[in-house]
N, C-alpha and C positions, 0 to 999 in steps of 0.2 A: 407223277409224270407231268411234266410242263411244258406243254404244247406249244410248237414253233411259231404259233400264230397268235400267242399271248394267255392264253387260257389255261389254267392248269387240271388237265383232267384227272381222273381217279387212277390211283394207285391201282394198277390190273396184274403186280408181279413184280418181284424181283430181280436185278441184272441178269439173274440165272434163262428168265425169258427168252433173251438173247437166241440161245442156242436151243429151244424147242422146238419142235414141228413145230406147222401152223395150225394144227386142226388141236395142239396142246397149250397154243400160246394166245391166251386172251384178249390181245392189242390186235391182232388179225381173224380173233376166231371173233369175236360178236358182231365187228364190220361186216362178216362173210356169211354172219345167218341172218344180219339186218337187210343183207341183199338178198338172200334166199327167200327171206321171207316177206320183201318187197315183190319178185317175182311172182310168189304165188298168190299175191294179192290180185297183180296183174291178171295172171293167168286165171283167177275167180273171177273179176270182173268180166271181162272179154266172154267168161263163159255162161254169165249172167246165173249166177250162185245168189245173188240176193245183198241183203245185211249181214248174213254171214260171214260173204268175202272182203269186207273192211276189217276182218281179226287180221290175218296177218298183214296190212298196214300197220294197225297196232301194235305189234307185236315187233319188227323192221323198225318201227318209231322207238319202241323203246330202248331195243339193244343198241341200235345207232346213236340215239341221243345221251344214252348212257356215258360215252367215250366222252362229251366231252360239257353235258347242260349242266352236270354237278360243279361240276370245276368251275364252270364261266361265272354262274351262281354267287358259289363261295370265293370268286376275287373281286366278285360286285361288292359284297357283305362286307367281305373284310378288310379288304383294302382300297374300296371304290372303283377297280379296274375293268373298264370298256374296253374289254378284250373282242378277238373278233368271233369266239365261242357265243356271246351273249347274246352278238346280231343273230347267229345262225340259230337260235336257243325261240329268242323273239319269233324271229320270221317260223319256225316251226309249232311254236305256241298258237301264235295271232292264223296261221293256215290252217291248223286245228279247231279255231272258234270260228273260222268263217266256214267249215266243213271240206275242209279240203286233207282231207288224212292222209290222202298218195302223196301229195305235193310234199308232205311235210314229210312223208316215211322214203320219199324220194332223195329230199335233201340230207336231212340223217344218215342215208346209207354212205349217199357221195360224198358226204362232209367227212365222218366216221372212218370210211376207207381210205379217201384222201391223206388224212391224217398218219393212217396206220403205213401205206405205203412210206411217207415221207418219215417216219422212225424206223422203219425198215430201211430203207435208203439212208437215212446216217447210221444203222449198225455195217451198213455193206462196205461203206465210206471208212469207217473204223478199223476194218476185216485187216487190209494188211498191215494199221498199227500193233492192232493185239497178237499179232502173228510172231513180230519179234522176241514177244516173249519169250515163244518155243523155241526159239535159238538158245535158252539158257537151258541147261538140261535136269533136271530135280532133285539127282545126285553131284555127289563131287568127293573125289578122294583126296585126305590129305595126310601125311607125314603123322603116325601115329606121337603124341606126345606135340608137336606143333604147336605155340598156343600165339596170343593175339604180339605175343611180341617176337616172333617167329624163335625161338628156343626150344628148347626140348627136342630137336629131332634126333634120330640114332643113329643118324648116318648112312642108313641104308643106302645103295647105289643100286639096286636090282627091285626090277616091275614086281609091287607086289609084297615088298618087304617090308614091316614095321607101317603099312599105311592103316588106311580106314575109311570107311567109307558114311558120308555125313549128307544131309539133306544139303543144297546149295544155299539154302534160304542162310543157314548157320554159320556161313563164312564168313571169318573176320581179317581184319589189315591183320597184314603179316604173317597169315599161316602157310604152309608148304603145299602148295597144289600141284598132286600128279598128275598131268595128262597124257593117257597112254597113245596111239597113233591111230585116227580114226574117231576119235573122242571130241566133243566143242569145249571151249574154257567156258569154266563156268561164272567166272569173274575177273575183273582186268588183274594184270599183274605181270611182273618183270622177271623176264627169264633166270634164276638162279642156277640152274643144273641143265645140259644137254643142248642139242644143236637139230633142228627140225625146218620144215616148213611150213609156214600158218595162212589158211583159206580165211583171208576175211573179208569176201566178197558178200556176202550176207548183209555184213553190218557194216562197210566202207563203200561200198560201189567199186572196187579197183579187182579188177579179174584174177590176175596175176599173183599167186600163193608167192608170199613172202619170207626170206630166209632170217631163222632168228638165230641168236647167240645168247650167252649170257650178258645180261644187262640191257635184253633189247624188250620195249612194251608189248605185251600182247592185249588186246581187247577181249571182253568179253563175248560170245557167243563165235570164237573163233574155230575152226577148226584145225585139231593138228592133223597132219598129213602125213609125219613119214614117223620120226625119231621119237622118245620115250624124252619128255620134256618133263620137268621141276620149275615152277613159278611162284616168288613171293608175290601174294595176295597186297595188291595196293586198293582195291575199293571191296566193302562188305559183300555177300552172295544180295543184297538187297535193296545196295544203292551203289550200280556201275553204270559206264556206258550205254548197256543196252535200257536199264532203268531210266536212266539219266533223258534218253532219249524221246523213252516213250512217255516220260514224264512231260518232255517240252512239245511234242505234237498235243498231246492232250489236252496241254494248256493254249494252246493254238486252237482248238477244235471246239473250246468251250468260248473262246475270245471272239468278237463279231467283226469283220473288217468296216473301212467309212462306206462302202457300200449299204454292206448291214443294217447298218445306225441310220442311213438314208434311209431303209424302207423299214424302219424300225418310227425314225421320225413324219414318214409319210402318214405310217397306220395311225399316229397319235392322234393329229388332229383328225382323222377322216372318220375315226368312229365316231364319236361323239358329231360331227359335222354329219353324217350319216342318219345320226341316229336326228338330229332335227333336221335333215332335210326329207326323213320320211313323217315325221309330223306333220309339216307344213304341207306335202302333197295330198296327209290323208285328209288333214282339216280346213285347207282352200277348196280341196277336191269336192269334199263332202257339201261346201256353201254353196258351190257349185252345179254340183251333181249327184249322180245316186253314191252315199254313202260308202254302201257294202265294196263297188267299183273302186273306188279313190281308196279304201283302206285298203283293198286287195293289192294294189300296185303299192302303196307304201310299203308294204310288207317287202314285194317281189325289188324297189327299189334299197330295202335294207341287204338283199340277199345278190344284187348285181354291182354292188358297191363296194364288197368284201375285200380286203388286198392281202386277203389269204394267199394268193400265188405271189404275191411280192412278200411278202415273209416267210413262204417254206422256201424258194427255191434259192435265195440268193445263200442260207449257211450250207444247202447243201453240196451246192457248187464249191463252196469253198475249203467246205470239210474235204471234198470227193477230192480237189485238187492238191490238199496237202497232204492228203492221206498216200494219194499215188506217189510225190516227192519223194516223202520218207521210204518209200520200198527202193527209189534207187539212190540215198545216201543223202540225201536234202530235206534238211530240217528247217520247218518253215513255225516262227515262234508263234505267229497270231496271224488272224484274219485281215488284220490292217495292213501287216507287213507282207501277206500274199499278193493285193494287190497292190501296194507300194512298186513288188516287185516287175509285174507286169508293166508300170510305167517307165522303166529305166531305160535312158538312152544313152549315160554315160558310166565310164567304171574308172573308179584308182584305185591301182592296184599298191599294193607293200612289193618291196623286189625280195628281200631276205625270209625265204620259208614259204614263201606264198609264190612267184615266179623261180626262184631259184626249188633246189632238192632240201637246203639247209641241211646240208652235211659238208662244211668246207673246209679244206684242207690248206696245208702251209705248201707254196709252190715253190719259192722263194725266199732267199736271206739273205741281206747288204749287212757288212759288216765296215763299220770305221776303221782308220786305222789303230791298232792296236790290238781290238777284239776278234773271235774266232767266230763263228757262226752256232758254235754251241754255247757261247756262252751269253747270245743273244739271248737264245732257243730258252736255256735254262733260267734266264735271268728273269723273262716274259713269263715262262711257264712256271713260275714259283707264285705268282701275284695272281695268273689267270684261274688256277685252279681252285677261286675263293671266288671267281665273279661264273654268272648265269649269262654271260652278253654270248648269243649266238657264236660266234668267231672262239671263244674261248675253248673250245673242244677243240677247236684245231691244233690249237699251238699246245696245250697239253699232250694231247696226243703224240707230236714230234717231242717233245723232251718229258715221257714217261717219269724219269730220275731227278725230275726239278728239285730244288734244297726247299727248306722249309723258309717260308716267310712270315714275319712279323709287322705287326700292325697295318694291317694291309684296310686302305679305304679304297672304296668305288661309290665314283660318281656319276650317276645316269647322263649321259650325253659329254662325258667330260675326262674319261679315261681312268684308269686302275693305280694306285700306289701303294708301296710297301718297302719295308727294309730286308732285303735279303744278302745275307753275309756279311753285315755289316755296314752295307752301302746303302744308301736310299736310290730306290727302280721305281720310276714309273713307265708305262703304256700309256698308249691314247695314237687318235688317229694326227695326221701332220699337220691336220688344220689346228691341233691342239696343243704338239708339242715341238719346237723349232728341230727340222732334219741337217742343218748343216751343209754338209758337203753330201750328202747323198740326195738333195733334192731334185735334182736331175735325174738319177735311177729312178729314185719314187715316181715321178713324173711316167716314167717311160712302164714301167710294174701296171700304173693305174688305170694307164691307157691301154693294154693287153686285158684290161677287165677285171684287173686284181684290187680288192680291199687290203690296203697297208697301214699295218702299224709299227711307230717311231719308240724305239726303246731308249729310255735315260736310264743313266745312271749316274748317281751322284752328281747330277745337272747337268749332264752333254749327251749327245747323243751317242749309244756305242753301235747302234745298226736300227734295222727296217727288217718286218716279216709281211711279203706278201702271198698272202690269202686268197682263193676263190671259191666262191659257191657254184658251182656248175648251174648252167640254166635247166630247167625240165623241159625232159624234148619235145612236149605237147605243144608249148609255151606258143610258136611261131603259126601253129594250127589254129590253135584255141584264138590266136590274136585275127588272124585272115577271118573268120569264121565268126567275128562280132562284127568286124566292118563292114560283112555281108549283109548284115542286122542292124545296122548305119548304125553301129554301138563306138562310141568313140571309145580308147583307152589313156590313161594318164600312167605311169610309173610315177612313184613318191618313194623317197625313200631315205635314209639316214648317213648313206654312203658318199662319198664326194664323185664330183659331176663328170669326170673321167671313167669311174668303175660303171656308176652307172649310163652313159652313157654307151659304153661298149656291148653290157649287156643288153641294152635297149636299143643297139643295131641290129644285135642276135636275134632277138626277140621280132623287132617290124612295128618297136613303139617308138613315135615321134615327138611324144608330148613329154619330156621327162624333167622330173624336179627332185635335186639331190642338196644333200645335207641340211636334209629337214627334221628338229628336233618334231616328240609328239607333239606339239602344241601348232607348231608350222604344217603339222601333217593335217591337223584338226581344219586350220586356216582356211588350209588350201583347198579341202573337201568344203568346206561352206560356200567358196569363191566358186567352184565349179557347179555348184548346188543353186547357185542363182540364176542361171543361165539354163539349166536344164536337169530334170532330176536324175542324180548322181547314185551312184552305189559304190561302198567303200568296201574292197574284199584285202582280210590280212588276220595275221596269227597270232601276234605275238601281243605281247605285254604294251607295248608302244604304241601299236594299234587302236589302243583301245578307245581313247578321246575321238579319233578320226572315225572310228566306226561307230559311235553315236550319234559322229555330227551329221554322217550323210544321212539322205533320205533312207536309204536301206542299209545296213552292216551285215558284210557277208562273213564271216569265221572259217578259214579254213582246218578243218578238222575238231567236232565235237568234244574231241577229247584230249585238245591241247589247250592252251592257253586259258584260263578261268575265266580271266580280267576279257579277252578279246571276244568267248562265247559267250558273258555273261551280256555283253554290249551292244553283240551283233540282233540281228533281227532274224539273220538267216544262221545257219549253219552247216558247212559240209563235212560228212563223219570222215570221208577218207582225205587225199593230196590230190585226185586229179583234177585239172582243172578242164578236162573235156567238158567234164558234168556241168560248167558254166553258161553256154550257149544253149543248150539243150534244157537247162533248169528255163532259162530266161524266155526263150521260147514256150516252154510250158505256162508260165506264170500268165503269159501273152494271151494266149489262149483261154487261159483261164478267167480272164479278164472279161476277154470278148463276149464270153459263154454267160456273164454275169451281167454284162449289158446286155445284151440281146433278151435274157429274164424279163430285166426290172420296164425294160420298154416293152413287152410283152403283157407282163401284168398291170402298166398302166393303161395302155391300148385299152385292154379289154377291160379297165373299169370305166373308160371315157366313152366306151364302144355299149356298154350294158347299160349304163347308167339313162340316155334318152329312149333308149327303144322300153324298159322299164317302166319310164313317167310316162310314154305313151299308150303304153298298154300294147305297144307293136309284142312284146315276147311277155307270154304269161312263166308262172313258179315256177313250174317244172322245166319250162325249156332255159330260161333262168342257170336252175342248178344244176343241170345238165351241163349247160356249156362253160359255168363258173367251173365246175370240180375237174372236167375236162381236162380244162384248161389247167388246172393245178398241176395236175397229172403231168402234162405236156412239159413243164417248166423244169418238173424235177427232174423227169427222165433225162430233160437237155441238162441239166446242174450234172446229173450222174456222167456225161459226158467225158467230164473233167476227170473222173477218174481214170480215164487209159492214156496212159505217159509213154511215150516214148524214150528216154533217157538216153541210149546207145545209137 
């Protein structure tokens, strides 16, 4: 075990510890008999028992010092490290040769149990990461015959028929996942068979059970709600969304934020500065004065100098606070990036998936003269059903029965081509491909808020399909509700300055920048970035450059986009974007709760440190109000764990 304050004490137990009583779990039970048996020292003393009642001092000295003098020891040995175990190690040794046993079975206990609270305090902090795993359930039935390349099934249609029932851990891409009604998925996967509604309020934050189809995703640890559902299996029983997840808080929870590293770089010099400024007071003291005096306060100045409470409390606060995120859909990657998060004052947003629903449809079709409006339809949707560009679902969609096409390129920011029936077709939006005589419509389409693309064929244009993305109706809330938070907004986006404009009347955004490639998207998040620190929230693929460049990348949805999660710093599992205001304000908080610590704990080592050299507070009142005070820090760090999110 590797103590938050630099020291590594003795192995007292395996993770299994975790989950024992305390009077079975070793990290709280020796703390708890070094206090018992601190009391009954007292309690001898006081009753004037003799030399007798200095055993249980000894005995509180030991189990106490056990937690953590081995350890301090062995990183002195082996790796030279002036951890802050050693001070407290020293100062109980040197209070032992000068006959002071309480002092030192005093500080032991407080030191010991300090310790032992603040690992209890990160497993509480932990409590509702590991909670998600129960969302996945330990069985899972699949399509008897089923195998990793979804074949073999026998077609059964009836609960119950030809399936089987498998450990979850065993699940692989592509097998047939039954989930009967009232059941959670046990791993993500795309509805094949049946029509239901799926609760994934657990693992997205979004209330509202969602209606599925075939070909629609489900998450894992979902629950079905009504209809007997068939899912091909797209991620293993052993690495999905909910893995996925708890994979990225953990790597968050082991990661220190610049706070962190700030009292991580305070402690460095201060031990060793410590440990010679209690030389110097035992050995000027000593030329000085009486010996025994001047060593005694060097000791108690080893033990008022401690910045033990500046290194247990600030991870716990930050664990506490990202642990609460993640229960309501807010995945926060590291420490750094939690309080990254906490400093934001400005946001760019992406308009396509991230303010819009990204489900858009064709509303509209301009045909030239000569051409029919299916044969736009068909001409586009022969080329589109080869490209992944958001928009392409649309127009497939309207011409189901497109022809087949041949040699078909796509070029990122630059439109789709191909030969269908013979002809050479391309797409692309108008800034890309000349509209002719229907520039005028297009004009009036873009201004109604429609995304339009210009169809060629054989080099002229034969018509225009306009497209909309609907906005989310949170969208005009969520925007009032940062300005409140003097959060400014930016829209950035890829669409020309008419669509996005309209929706950014919709919306209540005044800052908006359209037909920006990724790279102009990156641009303009640095340019905003200079002025004041920025957060970039977006989904897609194109995102991805601009969500690295801000100070924070937010990812809408977990388990979209690879390229835009991998990038981000933040990420939300579900679409709402309520949870944005309400994240941000936590982060805020969390923030404050982490200053208010570290000025806490340097207070009181500026605050101990004179009254110590003086001799104004002897060891014990010393340890007393050091471990206290420890106490005090974490409890406020544990603060950070109650979120609000709704």
């Amino acid at each position: 075990m590797t103590s938050a304050c630099g020291c590594d004490a003795p192995e007292l137990g395996g993770p299994e510890d975790r989950d024992l009583p305390w009077w079975r779990d070793p990290g709280i039970l020796l703390p708890a008999l070094s206090g018992v048996a601190f009391l009954a020292g007292l309690a001898a003393e006081w009753s004037g028992v003799g030399l007798a009642g200095r055993i249980p001092f000894w005995i509180g000295l030991l189990l106490g010092g056990y937690t953590f003098a081995p350890g301090a020891v062995r990183a002195l040995v082996t790796g030279g490290k002036l951890g802050i175990g050693l001070l407290m190690t020293i100062s109980a040794v040197g209070a032992v040769l000068l006959g002071h046993v309480e002092e030192a079975a005093a500080l032991a206990f407080l030191y010991s149990i300090a310790e032992a609270l603040e690992d209890k305090a990160m497993d509480r902090a932990r409590a509702g990461l590991r909670s998600l795993l129960t969302l996945v359930p330990d069985t899972a039935t699949i399509r008897r015959g089923s195998g990793a390349d979804g074949s073999g099934t026998d077609g059964a249609g009836t609960e119950g028929a030809g399936t089987v029932e498998i450990p979850a851990a065993d699940l692989l891409v592509g097998q047939t996942l039954v989930v009967r009604p009232g059941e959670r998925v046990a791993t993500d996967g795309i509805v094949a068979r049946g029509r239901s509604s799926v609760d994934a309020s657990a693992v997205t934050g979004e209330s509202i059970p969602v209606e599925v189809a075939p070909g629609d995703p489900v998450p894992a640890g979902s629950i079905n709600t009504s209809g007997l559902l068939e899912l091909t299996t797209t991620a293993p029983g052993t690495d999905n969304s909910i893995t996925t997840i708890v994979h990225l808080v953990e790597r968050a929870q082991t990661e220190k934020g610049h706070r962190a590293r700030l009292a991580d770089r305070i402690a460095r010099p201060l031990v060793p500065g410590v440990l010679v400024l209690a030389v110097l007071v035992a050995v000027l003291g000593s030329l000085l004065g009486d010996p025994e005096l001047w060593i005694t306060r060097a000791l108690v100045v080893l033990v008022a100098a401690s910045p033990c409470a500046l290194a247990l409390s600030v991870p716990v606060t930050v664990v506490s606070a990202i642990g609460a995120a993640s229960r309501f859909g807010v995945v926060i990657k590291s420490g750094a990036a939690f309080e990254r998060f906490g400093t934001i004052r400005h946001l760019a947003v992406d308009k396509t998936g991230t303010l819009t629903r990204n489900t858009p449809s064709v509303i509209r079709v301009l045909t030239a003269p000569g051409a029919g409006e299916s044969d736009v339809l068909s001409a586009a949707a022969a080329l589109e059903r080869h490209s992944t560009h958001p928009l392409a679902s649309a127009i497939t969609a309207a011409a189901p029965d497109a022809p087949y096409a041949e040699r078909v390129q796509e070029t990122a920011g630059r439109g789709i081509s191909g030969v269908v029936g013979g002809s050479a077709v391309a797409v692309g939006s108008p800034h890309r491909l000349a509209a002719g005589g229907l520039t005028e419509q297009i004009a009036e389409l873009e201004s109604a808020g429609m995304t339009v693309v210009v169809v060629h064929r054989d080099g002229g244009p034969i018509g225009a399909i306009g497209i909309r993305d609907e906005l989310r109706p949170e969208v005009p809330v969520v925007v009032i509700a940062l300005a409140d938070q003097r959060i400014g907004v930016t829209m950035l986006t890829g669409d020309n300055p008419r669509t996005a404009a309209a929706l950014g009347a919709q919306a209540g955004i005044r800052d908006i920048r359209a037909r920006l490639s990724p790279g102009d998207k990156a641009s303009a998040v640095a340019e905003l970035s200079r002025s004041r620190p920025t957060a970039m929230i977006g989904d897609g693929i194109n995102d991805a450059p601009a969500l690295a460049t801000a100070d924070l990348g937010i990812a809408m949805g977990a388990t979209g986009s690879d390229a835009a999660v991998e990038s981000a710093d933040v990420a939300f599992t579900g679409h709402d974007l309520r949870l944005l205001p309400h994240a941000l304000a936590h982060a805020r908080r969390g923030r404050r709760i982490i200053t208010q610590n570290i000025v806490l704990s340097l207070v009181l080592i500026a605050t101990l440190l004179p009254l110590a050299i003086t001799g104004t507070l002897g060891l014990a009142a010393v340890v007393l109000i050091h471990e206290v005070a420890e106490v005090v820090v974490i409890l406020n760090g544990l603060r950070a764990s109650r979120a609000h999110m709704r």
